[in-house]
C-alpha positions as CSV (number, residue, x, y, z in Angstrom):
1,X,94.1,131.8,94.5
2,X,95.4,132.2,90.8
3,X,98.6,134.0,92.6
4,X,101.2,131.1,92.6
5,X,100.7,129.4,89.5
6,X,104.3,129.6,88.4
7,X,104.1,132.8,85.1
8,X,100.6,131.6,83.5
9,X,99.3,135.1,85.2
10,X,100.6,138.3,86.0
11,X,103.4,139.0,88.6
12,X,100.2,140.8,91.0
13,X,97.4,139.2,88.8
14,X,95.8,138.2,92.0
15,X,95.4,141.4,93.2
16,X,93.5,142.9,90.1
17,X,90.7,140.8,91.2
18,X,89.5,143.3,93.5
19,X,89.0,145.8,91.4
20,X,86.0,143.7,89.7
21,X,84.1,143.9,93.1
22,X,81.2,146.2,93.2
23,X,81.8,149.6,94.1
24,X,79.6,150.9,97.2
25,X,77.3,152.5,95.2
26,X,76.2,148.7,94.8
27,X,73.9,148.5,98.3
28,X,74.8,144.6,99.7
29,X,77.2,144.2,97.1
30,X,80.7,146.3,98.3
31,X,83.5,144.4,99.9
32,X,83.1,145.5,103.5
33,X,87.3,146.0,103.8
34,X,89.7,147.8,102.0
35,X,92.6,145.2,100.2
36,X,95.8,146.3,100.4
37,X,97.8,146.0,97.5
38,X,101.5,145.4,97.7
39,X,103.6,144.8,95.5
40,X,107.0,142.7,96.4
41,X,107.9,141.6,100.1
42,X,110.5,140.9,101.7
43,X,112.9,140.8,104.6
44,X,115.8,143.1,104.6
45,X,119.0,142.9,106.5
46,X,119.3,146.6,106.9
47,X,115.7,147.4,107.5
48,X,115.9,144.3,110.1
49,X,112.6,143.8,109.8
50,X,110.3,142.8,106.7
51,X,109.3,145.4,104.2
52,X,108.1,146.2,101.0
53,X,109.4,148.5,98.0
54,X,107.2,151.4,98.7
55,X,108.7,151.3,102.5
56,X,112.3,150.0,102.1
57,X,115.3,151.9,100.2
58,X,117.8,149.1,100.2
59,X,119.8,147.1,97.4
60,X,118.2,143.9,96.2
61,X,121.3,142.0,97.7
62,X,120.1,143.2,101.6
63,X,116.9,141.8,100.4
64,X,115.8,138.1,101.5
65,X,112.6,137.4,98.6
66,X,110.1,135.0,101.0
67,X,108.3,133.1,97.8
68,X,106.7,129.6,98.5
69,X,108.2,128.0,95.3
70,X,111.4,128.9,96.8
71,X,111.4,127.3,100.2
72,X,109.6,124.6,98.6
73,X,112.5,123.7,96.1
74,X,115.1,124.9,99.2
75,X,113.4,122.5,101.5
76,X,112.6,119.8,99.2
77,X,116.7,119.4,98.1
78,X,117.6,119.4,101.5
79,X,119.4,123.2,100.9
80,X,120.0,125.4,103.3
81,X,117.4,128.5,103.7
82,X,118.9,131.9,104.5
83,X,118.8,133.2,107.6
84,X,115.3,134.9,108.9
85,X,113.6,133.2,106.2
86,X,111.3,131.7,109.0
87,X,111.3,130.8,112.4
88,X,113.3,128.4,113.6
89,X,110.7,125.7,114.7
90,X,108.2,126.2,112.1
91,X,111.3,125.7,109.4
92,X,112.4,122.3,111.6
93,X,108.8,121.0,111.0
94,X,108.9,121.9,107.5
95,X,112.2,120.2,107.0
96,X,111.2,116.9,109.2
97,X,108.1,117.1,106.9
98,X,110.6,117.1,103.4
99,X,112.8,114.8,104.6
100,X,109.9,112.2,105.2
101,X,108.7,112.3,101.6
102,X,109.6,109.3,99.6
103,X,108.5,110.8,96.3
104,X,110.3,113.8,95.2
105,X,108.8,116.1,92.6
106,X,111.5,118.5,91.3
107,X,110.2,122.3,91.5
108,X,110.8,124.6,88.8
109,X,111.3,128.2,89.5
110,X,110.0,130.9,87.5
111,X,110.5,134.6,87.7
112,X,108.3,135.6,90.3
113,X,110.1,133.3,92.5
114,X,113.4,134.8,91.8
115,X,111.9,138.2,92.3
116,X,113.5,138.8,88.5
C-alpha cells in the first residue's frame, strides 16, 4: 500500500493502480470486483454521518479529515482527538496503547494529512 507514504506519491496515487489491471477482455486475468474510487473522506458535522466530496456540500470547517498520520501524531502527544473521530473504546485502546510507548518518534504531517 504506496497510499500513506507521507507526499513521495500522489494524493490518490494508490488508486491508479487499478487501472493497470487487465481489462476483461483478458480471460483469467480481470479483477473480479469493481474498486471504487473516492477521493477525500470524511466525517461532517452537518451531514452527521461520514461522507465524501461527491456526496457532501458542506464547508471544510464542518468537516472532521480521518487521516492515520493524524491520529497518530494526535495520539502519540497525548492531544486531544475531535469528537467522532472514532469510537470511544477503540480510541481508549489506542491511547492506553500511546501512552505505554517509551520511545517516541515525532510524526511529521504532510499535506495529505492536512487534507491541504
Amino acid at each position: 500500500d504506496h497510499a500513506g507514504v507521507g507526499d513521495f506519491y500522489g494524493m490518490f496515487e494508490a488508486q491508479t493502480i487499478f487501472d493497470k489491471i487487465p481489462t476483461p477482455s483478458e480471460p483469467g486475468k480481470a479483477l473480479l470486483c469493481t474498486p471504487l474510487k473516492i477521493d477525500w473522506t470524511f466525517y461532517c458535522y452537518k451531514c452527521d454521518g461520514m461522507a465524501s466530496l461527491r456526496t457532501c456540500p458542506h464547508d471544510k470547517e464542518d468537516r472532521v479529515l480521518l487521516s492515520g498520520t493524524m491520529l497518530r501524531k494526535m495520539l502519540s502527544e497525548g492531544g486531544d482527538l475531535p469528537d467522532h473521530f472514532g469510537r470511544d473504546e477503540v480510541v481508549a485502546i489506542l491511547r492506553k496503547y500511546y501512552e505505554s510507548l517509551t520511545d517516541k518518534v515525532e510524526i511529521k504531517l504532510h499535506g495529505a494529512a492536512t487534507g491541504d
